[in-house]
C-alpha atoms as one frame of an Amber mdcrd trajectory, in Angstrom:
protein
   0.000   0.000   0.000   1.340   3.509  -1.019   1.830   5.886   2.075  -1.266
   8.086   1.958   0.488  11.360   1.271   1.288  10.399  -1.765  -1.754  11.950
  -3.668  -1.122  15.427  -2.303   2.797  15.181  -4.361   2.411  18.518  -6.850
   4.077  16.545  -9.723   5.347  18.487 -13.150   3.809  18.189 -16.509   5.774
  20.671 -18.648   8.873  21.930 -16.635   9.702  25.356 -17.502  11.913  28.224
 -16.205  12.119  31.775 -16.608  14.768  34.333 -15.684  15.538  31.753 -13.036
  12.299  31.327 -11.899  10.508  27.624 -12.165   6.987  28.286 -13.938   6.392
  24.814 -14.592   3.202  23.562 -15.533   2.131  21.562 -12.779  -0.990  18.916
 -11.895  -1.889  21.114  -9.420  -2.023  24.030 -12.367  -3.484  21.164 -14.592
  -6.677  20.565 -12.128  -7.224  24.384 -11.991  -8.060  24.787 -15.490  -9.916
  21.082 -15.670 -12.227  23.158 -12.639 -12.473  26.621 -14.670 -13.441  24.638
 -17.786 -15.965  22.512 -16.291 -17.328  25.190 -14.727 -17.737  27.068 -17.742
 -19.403  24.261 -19.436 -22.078  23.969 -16.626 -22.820  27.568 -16.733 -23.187
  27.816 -20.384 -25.144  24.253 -21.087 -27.692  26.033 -18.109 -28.071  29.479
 -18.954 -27.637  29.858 -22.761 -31.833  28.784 -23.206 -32.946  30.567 -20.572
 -36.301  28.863 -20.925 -39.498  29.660 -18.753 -39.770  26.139 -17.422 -35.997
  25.321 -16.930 -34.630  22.048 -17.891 -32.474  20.523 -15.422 -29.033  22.038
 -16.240 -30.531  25.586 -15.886 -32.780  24.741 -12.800 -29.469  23.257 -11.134
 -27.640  26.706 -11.755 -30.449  29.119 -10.940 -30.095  27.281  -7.685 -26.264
  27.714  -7.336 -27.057  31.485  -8.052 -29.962  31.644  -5.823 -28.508  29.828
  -2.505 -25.311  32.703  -3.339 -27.750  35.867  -3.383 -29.565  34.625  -0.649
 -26.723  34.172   1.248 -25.163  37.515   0.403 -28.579  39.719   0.981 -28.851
  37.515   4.579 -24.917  38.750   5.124 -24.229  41.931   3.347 -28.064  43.071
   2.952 -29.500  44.126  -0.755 -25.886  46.680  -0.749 -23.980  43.793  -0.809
 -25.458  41.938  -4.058 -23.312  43.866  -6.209 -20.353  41.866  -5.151 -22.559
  38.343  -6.041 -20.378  37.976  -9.029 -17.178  37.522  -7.138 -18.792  35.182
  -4.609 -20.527  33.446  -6.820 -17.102  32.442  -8.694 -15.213  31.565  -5.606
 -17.948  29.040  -4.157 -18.355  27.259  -7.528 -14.490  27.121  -7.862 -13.745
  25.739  -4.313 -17.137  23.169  -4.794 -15.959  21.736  -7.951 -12.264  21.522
  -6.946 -13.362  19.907  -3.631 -15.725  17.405  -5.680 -13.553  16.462  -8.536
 -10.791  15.909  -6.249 -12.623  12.991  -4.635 -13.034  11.326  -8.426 -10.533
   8.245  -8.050  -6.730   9.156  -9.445  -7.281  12.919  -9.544  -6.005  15.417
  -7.678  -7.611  17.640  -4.742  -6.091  21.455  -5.381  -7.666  22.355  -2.004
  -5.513  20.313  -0.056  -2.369  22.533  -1.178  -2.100  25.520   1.099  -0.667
  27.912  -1.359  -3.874  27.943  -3.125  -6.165  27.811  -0.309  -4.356  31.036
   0.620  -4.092  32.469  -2.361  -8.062  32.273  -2.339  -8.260  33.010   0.992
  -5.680  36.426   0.196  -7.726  37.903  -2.710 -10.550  37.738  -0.158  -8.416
  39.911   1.902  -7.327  42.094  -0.392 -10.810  42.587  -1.434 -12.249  43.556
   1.520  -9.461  45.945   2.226  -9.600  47.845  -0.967 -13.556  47.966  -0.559
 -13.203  48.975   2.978 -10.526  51.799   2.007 -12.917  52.653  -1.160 -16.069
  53.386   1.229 -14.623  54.982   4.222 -11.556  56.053   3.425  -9.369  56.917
   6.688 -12.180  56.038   8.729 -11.382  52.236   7.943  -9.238  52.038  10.841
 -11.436  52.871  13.777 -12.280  49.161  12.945  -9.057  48.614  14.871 -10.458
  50.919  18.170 -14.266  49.568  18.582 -16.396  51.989  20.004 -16.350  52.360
  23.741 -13.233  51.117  24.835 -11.766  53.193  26.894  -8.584  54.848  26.351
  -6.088  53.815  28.564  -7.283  49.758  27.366  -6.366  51.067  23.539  -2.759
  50.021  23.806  -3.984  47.079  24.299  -6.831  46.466  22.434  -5.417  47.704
  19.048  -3.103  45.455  18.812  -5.056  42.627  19.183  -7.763  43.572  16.930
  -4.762  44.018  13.958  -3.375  40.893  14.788  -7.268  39.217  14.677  -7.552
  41.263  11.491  -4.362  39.675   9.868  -5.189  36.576  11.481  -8.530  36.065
   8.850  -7.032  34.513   5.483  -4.723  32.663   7.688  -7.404  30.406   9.514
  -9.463  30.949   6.211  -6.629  29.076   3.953  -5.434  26.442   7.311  -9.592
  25.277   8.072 -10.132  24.474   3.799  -6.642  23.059   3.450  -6.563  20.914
   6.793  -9.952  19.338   6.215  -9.802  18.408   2.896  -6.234  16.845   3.134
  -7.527  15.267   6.735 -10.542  13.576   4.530  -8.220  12.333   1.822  -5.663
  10.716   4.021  -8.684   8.896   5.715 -10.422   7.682   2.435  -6.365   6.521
   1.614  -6.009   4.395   4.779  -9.574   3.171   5.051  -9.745   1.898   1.197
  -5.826   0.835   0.794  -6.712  -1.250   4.369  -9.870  -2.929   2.658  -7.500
  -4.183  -0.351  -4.693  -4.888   2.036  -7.135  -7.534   3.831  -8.587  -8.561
   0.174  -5.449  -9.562  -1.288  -3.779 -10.666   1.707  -6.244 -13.311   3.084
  -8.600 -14.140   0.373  -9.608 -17.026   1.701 -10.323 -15.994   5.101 -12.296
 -12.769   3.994 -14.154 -14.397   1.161 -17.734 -13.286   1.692 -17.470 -10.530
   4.407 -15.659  -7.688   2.113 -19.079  -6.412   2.037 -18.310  -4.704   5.137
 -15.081  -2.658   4.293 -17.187  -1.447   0.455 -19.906  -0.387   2.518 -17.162
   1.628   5.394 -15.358   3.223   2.094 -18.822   4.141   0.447 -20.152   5.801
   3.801 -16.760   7.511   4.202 -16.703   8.495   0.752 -20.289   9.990   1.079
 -19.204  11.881   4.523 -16.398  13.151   2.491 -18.492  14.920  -0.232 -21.018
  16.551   2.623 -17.357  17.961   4.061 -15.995  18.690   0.838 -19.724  20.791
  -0.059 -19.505  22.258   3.694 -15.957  23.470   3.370 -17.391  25.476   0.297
 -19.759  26.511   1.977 -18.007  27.449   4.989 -14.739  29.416   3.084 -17.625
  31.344   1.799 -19.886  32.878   4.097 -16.812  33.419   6.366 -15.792  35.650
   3.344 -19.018  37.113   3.446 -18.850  37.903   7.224 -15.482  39.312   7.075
 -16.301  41.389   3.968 -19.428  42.775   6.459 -17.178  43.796   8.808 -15.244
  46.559   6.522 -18.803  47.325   4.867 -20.666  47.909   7.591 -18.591  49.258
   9.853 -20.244  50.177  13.658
């Protein structure tokens, strides 16, 4: 049995180099643009009809966009639709990377932390430029909340910058730990069940219905984690980005 960690190696496809620096085309880069492109293809197939009774293909995306809008009027309030495009594109990305990463001999781009915080830094970026763009100056009282008193401020401002910076950190750690955590599970669970298959035959024959049944019920847990991580990376952007908005 191959050691579990094995699936998360970022292996090269085209190796390349420029000016010294390595710009190789990796699987990891190779999985981004099998995501983007499948992603594409849903959207179009579902919304180029645009039919008064949708089929199934646009019914499943008017969902997607619905359960996104209702999500950012319940966080942001009817101000906060106008960003529905960019949140929109970062659940869809993170769902389908999560889900096609749990398709046997692929690769899960989640469970690499530089782009977990890459995603996790544009949301931080975002929210800062926003935040400087609508109150200008004014952005940092967020750093001195209202009512503290002012010999505590020497105190409390430096913990609310170091909370602040703290945000993409835990954002990119929580989506990278738990989908690698799920993925070394599935491993060890399934390369077990063949272990015992192949290594006593005889003495298993008739009871390997047992270990299919543990690998199908993990593999089903797995896709509910990999759909709540989603889930999760995104209304935590949608929190944070309600902080700098709506600033009290």
């Amino acid at each position: 049995m191959s050691s579990p960690l094995h699936q998360f190696e970022v292996g090269k496809i085209v190796d390349c180099s420029i000016g010294g620096i390595d710009v190789s085309f990796t699987k990891s880069s190779l999985y981004m643009v099998v995501v983007t492109g499948l992603i594409c293809l849903l959207l179009h197939l579902g919304t180029r009809e645009k039919r008064l009774v949708p089929s199934k293909k646009q019914s499943l995306c008017e969902m997607l966009f619905e359960f996104i809008e209702n999500m950012i009027s319940g966080q942001l309030g009817k101000d906060g639709l106008k960003y529905t495009p960019y949140i929109f594109a970062l659940f869809v990305f993170i769902l389908g990377a999560n889900v096609i990463g749990l398709t046997p001999y692929s690769f899960t781009i989640t469970s690499q932390i530089i782009v977990t915080f890459t995603l996790s830094m544009l949301v931080f970026l975002g929210m800062n430029i926003i935040g400087l763009s609508k109150h200008g100056l004014g952005f940092f009282r967020m750093f001195c909340p209202h009512g503290v008193p002012g010999f505590v401020l020497p105190i409390i401002v430096p913990v609310e910058f170091i909370s602040f910076l703290i945000k993409p950190i835990s954002l990119a750690i929580r989506l990278c730990a738990n989908m690698t955590a799920g993925h070394i599970i599935l491993k060890m669970i399934a390369g077990a069940s063949v272990f015992c298959a192949t290594s006593c035959p005889e003495l298993l024959k008739g009871t390997l219905v047992g270990p299919v049944l543990i690998n199908m019920l993990m593999l089903g847990f797995e896709l509910f984690v990999a759909i709540l991580q989603a889930y999760i990376f995104t209304i935590l952007s949608c929190i944070y980005l309600n902080g700098v908005i709506h600033m009290e």
